[in-house]
N, C-alpha and C positions, 0 to 999 in steps of 0.2 A: 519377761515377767517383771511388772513393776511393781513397787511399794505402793502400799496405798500414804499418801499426804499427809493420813494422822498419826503414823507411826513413825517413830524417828529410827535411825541404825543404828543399830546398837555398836558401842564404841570398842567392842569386845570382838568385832567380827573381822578375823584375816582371814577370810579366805582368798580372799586377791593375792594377799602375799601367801599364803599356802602354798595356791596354786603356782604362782611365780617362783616361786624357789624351790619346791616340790620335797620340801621339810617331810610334811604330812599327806601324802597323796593318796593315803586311804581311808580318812577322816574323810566327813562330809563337811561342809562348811558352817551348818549348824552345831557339827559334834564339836569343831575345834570351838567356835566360841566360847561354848557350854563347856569347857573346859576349861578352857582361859575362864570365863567366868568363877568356877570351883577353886583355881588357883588365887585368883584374888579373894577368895573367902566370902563371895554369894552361898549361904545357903540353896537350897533346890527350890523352895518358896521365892527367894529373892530370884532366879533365876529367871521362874516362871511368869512373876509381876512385871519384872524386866523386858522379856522376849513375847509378854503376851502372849503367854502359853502355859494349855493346864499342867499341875503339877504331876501327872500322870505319862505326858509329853515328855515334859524335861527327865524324868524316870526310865524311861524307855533310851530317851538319847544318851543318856549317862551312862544306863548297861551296854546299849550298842558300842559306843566306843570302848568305854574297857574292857571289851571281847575281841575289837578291832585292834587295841595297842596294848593286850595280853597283861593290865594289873586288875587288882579287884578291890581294892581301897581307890579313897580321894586321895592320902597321901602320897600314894604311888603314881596316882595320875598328875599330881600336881609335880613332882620329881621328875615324869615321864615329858612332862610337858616344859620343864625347865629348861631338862636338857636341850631341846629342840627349840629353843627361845619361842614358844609360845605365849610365853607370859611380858611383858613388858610395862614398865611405870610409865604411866599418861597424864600431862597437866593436864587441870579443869580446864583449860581451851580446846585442848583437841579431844577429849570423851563431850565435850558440851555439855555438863553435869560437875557433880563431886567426881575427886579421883577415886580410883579401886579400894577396895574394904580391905584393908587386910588385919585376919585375927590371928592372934597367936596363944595358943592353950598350952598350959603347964603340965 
């Protein structure tokens, strides 16, 4: 299956190393993103804009995996997902973009 040319990869995507290390072997490789993305603080609209994908998508993929890795909050997925070095800080050279958003609420 290939990319279509006008869509870039998104810099969020391990599933390569997923796969490779077998961290998360029962994630898909879109769920891990979309998690990695949550934990860098993409809202579900930003995710969507991002991945080129409706906001009804990314909803879907967001339940699926926190049914897959057993929390029910973002916070717990982003925790869940720390654990397991999902989340990772990326210069602006290797995302090809701004680096990851991160917000922090009081």
């Amino acid at each position: 299956m290939s990319r279509s040319p006008l869509l870039r990869p998104s810099p969020f995507d391990r599933s390569a190393d997923l796969a490779a290390d077998r961290r998360s072997p029962h994630l898909s490789g879109r769920e891990s993103e979309i998690i990695a993305m949550i934990g860098h603080g993409y809202s579900n609209q930003e995710i969507a804009e991002t991945l080129v994908l409706s906001i009804n998508s990314v909803k879907t993929y967001i339940r699926t995996a926190y049914g897959k890795i057993g929390v029910s909050s973002r916070s717990q997925a982003v925790i869940w997902a720390m654990a397991r070095s999902l989340l990772r800080a990326q210069t602006e050279a290797e995302a090809g973009g701004p680096p990851p958003r991160h917000r922090f609420v009081g």
